[in-house]
C-alpha positions in Angstrom: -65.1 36.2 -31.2 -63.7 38.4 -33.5 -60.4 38.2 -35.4 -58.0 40.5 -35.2 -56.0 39.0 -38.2 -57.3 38.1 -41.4 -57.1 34.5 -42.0 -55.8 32.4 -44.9 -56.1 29.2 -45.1 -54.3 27.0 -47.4 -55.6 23.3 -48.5 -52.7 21.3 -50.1 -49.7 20.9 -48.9 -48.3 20.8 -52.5 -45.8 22.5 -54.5 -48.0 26.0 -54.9 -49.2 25.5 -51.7 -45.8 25.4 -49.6 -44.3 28.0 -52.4 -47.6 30.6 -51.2 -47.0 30.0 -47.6 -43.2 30.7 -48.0 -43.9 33.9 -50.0 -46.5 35.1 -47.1 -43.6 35.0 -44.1 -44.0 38.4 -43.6 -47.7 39.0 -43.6 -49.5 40.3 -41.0 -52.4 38.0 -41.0 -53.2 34.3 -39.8 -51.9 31.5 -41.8 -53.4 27.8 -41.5 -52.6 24.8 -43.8 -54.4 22.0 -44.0 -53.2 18.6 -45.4 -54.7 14.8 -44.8 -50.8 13.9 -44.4 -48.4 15.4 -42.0 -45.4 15.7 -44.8 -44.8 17.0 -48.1 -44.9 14.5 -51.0 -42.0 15.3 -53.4 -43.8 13.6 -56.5 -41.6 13.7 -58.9 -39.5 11.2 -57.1 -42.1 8.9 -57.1 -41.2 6.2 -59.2 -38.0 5.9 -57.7 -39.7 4.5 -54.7 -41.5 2.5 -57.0 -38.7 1.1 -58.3 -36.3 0.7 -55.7 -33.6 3.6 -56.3 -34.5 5.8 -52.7 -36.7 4.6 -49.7 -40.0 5.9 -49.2 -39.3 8.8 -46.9 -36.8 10.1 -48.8 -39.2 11.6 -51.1 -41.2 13.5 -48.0 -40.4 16.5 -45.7 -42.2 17.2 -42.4 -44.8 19.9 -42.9 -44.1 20.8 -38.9 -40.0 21.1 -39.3 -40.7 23.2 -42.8 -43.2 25.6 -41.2 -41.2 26.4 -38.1 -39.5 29.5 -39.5 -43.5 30.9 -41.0 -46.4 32.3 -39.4 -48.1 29.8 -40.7 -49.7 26.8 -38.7 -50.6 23.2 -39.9 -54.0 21.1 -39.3 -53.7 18.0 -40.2 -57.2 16.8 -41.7 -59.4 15.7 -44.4 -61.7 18.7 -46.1 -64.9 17.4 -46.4 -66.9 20.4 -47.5 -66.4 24.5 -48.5 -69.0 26.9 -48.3 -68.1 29.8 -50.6 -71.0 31.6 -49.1 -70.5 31.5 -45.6 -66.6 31.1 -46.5 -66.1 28.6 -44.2 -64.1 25.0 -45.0 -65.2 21.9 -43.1 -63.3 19.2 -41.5 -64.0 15.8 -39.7 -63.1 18.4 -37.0 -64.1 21.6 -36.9 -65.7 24.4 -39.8 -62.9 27.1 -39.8 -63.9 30.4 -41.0 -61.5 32.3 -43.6 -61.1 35.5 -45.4 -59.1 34.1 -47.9 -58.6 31.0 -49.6 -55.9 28.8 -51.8 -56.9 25.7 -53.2 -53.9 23.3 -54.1 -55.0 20.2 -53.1 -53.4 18.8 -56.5 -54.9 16.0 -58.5 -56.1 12.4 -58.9 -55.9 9.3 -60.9 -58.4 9.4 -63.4 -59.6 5.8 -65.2 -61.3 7.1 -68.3 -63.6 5.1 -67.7 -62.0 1.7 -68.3 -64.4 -1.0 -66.8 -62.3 -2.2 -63.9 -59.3 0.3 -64.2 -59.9 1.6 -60.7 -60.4 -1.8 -58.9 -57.3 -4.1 -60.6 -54.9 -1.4 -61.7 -52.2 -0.2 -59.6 -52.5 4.2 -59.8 -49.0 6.2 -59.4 -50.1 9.1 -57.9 -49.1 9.1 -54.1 -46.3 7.7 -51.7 -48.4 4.9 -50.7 -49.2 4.3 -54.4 -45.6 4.2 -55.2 -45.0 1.5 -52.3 -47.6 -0.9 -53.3 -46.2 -0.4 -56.8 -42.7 -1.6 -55.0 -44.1 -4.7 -53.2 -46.1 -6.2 -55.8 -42.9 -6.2 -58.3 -40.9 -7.8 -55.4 -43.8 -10.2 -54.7 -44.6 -11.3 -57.8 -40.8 -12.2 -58.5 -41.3 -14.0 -55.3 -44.0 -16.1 -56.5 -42.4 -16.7 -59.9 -39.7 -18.4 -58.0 -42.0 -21.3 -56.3 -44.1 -21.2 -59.5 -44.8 -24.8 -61.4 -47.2 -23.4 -63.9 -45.3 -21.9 -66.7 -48.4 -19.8 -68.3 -49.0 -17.9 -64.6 -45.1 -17.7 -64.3 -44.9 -15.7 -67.4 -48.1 -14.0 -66.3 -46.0 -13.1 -62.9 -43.1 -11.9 -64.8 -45.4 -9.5 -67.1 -45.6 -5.8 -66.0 -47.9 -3.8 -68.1 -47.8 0.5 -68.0 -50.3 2.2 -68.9 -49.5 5.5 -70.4 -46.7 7.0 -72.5 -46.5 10.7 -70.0 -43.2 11.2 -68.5 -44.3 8.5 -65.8 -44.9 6.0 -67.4 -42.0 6.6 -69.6 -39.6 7.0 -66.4 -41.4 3.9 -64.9 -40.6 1.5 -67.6 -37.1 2.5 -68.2 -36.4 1.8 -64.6 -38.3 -1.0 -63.9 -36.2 -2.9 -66.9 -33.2 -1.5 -65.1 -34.0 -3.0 -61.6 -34.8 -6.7 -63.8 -32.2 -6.6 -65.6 -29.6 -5.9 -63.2 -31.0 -5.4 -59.2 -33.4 -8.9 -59.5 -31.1 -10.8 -62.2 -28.6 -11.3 -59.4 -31.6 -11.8 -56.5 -33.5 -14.5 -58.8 -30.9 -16.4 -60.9 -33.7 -18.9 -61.5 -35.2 -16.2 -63.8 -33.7 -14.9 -67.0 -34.3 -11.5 -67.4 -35.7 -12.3 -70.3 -38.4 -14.1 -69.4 -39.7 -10.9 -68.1 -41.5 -8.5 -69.8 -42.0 -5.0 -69.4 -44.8 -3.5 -71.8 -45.9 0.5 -72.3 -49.4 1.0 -73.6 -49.6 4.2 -75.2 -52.8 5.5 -77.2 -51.0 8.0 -78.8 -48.5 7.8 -81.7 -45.9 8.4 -79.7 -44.7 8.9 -75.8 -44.3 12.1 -74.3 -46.6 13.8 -76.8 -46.1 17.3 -75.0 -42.5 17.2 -76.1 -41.1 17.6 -79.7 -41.6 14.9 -82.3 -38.0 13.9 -82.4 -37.6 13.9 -78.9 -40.7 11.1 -78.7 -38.8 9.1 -81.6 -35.8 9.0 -79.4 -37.8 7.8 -76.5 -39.3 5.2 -78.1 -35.9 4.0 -79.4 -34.4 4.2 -75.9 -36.9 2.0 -74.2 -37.0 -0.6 -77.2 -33.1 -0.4 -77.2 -33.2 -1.7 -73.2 -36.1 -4.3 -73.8 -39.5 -2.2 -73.1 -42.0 -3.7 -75.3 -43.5 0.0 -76.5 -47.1 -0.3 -77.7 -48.3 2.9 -79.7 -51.4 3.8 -80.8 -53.4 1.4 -78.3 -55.9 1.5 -76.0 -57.1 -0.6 -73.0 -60.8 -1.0 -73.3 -61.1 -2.9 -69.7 -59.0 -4.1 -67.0 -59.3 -7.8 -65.9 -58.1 -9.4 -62.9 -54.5 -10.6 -63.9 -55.0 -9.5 -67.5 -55.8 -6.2 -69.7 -58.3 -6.3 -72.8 -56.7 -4.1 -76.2 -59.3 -2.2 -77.8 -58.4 -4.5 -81.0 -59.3 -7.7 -78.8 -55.9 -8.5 -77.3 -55.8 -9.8 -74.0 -52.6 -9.6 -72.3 -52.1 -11.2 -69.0 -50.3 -9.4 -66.5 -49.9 -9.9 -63.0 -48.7 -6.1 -62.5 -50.8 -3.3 -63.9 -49.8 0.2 -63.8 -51.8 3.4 -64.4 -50.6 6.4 -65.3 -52.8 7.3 -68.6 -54.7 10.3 -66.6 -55.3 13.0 -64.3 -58.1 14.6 -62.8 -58.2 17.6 -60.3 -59.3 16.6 -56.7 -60.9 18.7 -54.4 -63.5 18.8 -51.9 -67.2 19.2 -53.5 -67.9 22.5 -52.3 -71.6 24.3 -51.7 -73.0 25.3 -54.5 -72.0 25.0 -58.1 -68.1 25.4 -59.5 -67.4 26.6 -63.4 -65.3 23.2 -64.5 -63.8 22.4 -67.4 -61.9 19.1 -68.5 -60.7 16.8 -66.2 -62.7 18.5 -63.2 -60.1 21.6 -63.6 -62.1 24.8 -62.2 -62.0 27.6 -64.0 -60.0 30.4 -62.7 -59.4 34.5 -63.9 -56.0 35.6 -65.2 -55.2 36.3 -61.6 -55.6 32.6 -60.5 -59.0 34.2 -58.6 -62.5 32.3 -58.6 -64.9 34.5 -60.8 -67.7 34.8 -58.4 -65.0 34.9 -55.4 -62.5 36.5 -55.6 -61.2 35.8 -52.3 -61.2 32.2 -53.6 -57.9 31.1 -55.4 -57.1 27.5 -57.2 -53.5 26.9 -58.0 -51.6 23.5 -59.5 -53.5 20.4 -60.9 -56.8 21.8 -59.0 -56.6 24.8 -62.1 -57.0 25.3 -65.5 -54.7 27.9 -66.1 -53.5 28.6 -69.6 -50.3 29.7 -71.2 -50.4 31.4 -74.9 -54.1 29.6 -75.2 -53.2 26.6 -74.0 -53.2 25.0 -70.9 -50.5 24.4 -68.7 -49.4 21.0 -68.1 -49.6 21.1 -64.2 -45.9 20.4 -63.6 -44.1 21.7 -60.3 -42.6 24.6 -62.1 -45.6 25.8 -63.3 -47.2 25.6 -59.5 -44.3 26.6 -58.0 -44.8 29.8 -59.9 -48.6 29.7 -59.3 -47.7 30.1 -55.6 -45.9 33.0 -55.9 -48.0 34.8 -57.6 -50.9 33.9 -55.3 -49.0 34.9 -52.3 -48.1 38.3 -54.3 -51.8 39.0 -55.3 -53.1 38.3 -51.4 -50.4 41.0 -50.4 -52.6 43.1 -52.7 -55.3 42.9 -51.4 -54.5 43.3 -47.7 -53.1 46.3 -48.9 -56.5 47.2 -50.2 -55.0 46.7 -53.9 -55.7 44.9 -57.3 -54.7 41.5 -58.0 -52.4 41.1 -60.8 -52.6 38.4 -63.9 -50.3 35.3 -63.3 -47.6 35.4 -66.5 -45.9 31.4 -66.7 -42.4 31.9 -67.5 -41.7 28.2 -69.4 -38.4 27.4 -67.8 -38.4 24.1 -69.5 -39.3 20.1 -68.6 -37.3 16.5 -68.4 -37.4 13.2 -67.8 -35.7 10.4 -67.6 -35.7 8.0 -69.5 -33.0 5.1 -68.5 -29.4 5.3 -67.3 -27.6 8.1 -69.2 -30.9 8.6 -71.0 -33.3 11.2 -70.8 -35.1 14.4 -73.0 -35.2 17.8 -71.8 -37.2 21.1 -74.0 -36.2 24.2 -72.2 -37.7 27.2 -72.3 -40.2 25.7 -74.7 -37.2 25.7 -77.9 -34.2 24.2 -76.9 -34.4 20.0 -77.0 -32.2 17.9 -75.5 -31.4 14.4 -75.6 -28.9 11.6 -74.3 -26.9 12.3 -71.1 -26.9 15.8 -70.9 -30.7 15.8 -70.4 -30.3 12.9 -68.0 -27.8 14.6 -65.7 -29.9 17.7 -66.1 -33.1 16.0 -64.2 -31.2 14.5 -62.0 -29.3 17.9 -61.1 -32.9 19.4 -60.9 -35.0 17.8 -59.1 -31.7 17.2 -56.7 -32.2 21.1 -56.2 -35.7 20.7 -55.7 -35.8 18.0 -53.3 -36.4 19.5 -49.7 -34.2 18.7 -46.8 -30.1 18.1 -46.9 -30.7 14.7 -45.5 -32.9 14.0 -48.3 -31.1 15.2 -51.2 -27.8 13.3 -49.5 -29.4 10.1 -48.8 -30.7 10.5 -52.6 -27.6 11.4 -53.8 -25.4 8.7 -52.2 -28.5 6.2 -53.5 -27.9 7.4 -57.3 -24.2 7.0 -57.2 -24.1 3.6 -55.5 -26.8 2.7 -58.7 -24.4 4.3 -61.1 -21.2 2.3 -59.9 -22.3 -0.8 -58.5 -25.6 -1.0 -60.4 -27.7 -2.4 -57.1 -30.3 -1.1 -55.8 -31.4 -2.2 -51.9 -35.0 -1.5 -51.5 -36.0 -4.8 -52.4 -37.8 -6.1 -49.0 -41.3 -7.0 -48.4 -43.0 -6.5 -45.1 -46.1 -8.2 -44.1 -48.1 -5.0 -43.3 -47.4 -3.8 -46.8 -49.0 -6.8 -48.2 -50.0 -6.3 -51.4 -52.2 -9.4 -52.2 -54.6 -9.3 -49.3 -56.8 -12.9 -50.7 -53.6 -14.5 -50.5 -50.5 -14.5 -48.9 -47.2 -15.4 -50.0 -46.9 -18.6 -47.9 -50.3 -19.8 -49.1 -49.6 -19.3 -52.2 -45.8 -21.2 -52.3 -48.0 -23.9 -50.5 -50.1 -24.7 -53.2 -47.8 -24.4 -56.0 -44.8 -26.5 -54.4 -48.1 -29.2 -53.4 
């Protein structure tokens, strides 16, 4: 059966993704997105589920409610397979056949290749990721409670991060807040002090795509609030309940978080793909596949550079990456050229602890202290989608600021995070 419009269809319900499809309203052609989840995952927001500052579906939008005013519509499924040939993509469900294609199926956790990385650290990369994050902080305080053993208490009460990026930088800083405050007044059986929260950074200092200075200051910061800043060290394997130091350290750590890589994630398609570092396919100035150009990669799935070097695969960057995208398949509908995508470096941030944070905008002007703070939190406030969202997350970050509690503190048994044994079994034995 033939098609009277031409189709595009979208894999990734990401940042460039959603930015294309909004960008393409008007288009007289077939729109179809495909995403394994139903919602939109706002990830920057990520560790604040993690750490107990907004609930879990504050940080998601329903892909349905967002497309309702596009011509776009939504399949919710895994891509297993793309044929560039046949220009068809392949679900658990169907092959659907398109005349265009955008890839922004974002990224992955990548281990580096640390023996047991991917089987006893905890990634930070998706909402469930963030939530598992959550319970086995909560849980591990929970333990430490009925604990009689004081070498696996303080092994409970150790969280190690691993990676000195603006995750792991906003994790740590938080994660000291909830102790130090949140837990200190749940758990008055533990000092805060007893716990330690540690950042493992190979580098010579944090946030190395940043300024010197602005690194310096970090490192200060976390120091300043108790964060036990490692620099210039590597993990050279993962244990269960403990990490290995490329100098022969072992640390034991009942929480171990990952956050010391990236790799682009999409499905294997027919065929060979021109790849460079960390998976990234290769793409023309115009965000176009070089052997098809009806083929576009946007975001994390893209090396795309920026005055020779490439971009860091923030949501500004695909959130401009989109636009252009849905600009350059106007184009061609029209029967026109494609035009080069041009980044225009509107800045970064993050957090780094209450009134806290570092900000380089425009790629010259550095920030530091509360200004930057306030700054990324009146970003990514604008960013969020949904009113409900941004009030709920609102309301959460002023009740923090005032009262300095945070709620999200339960455990539920189908979040489990310690499947070979359960909380009850395990006060059992140590109260025995």
């Amino acid at each position: 059966m033939l098609r009277k419009k031409p189709r595009i269809v979208i894999v990734g319900a990401g940042f460039a993704g959603l930015r294309a499809i909004r960008q393409l309203a008007r288009v007289h052609a077939e729109i179809i997105l495909i995403d394994r989840n139903n919602y939109h995952t706002f990830v920057p927001l990520l560790y604040q589920v993690a750490t107990g500052f907004v609930p879990p579906e504050v940080v998601t939008y329903p892909l349905r409610k967002y497309l309702r005013s596009s011509n776009a519509s939504f399949i919710q499924a895994e891509v297993q397979k793309i044929d560039f040939a046949a220009r068809t993509v392949e679900t658990q469900f169907n092959n659907l056949a398109y005349d265009y294609l955008v890839l922004a199926t974002g990224s992955q956790t990548q281990f580096l290749g640390v023996d047991g990385a991917a089987e006893y650290a905890l990634p930070m990369r998706t909402l469930d990721d963030a939530v598992r994050i959550h319970d086995r902080l909560i849980s591990n305080f929970e333990r430490a409670t009925v604990c009689q053993d004081w070498e696996r208490k303080a092994q409970l009460l150790t969280i190690t991060i691993i990676g000195g990026g603006a995750t792991g930088v906003e994790l740590a800083g938080s994660i000291r807040e909830l102790v130090e405050v949140t837990l200190a007044k749940d758990y008055p059986a533990i000092d805060p002090q007893q716990v330690r929260v540690i950042l493992i950074h190979s580098g010579t200092r944090p946030l190395q795509d940043y300024p010197e200075h602005l690194g310096n200051y970090t490192v200060k910061q976390l120091r300043r609030r108790g964060v036990k800043v490692h620099l210039q060290s590597r993990v050279s394997e993962v244990l269960p309940g403990a990490i290995k130091l490329d100098d022969g350290t072992l640390l034991e750590t009942a929480t171990i978080i990952w956050t010391a890589g990236v790799e682009a994630n999409y499905p294997q398609p027919e065929g060979k793909l021109d790849t460079a570092s960390k998976s990234k396919i290769r793409v023309e100035p115009t965000l176009q596949l070089s052997n098809h150009p009806e083929v576009y990669a946007v975001g994390d799935t893209a090396l795309v550079e920026h005055n020779g070097q490439p971009l860091l695969g923030i949501a500004p960057e695909a959130l401009q990456q989109g636009t252009t995208v849905a600009q350059n398949l106007k184009r061609q509908l029209r029967g026109l050229s494609p035009k080069p995508f041009n980044y225009f470096n509107k800045g970064k941030a993050a957090i780094i602890a209450r009134n806290s944070g570092v900000a380089y905008l425009f790629g010259r002007i550095p920030l530091q202290g509360f200004f930057a703070w306030l700054l990324w939190l009146g970003i990514h406030l604008y960013y969020l989608p949904g009113i409900a969202n941004r009030s709920i997350t609102l309301l959460s970050w002023i009740r923090d600021y005032i009262t300095r509690e945070r709620s999200l503190r339960q455990l539920f048994k189908h979040r489990q995070v310690h499947p070979q044994e359960s909380l009850t079994e395990y006060a059992a034995k140590e109260l025995s």
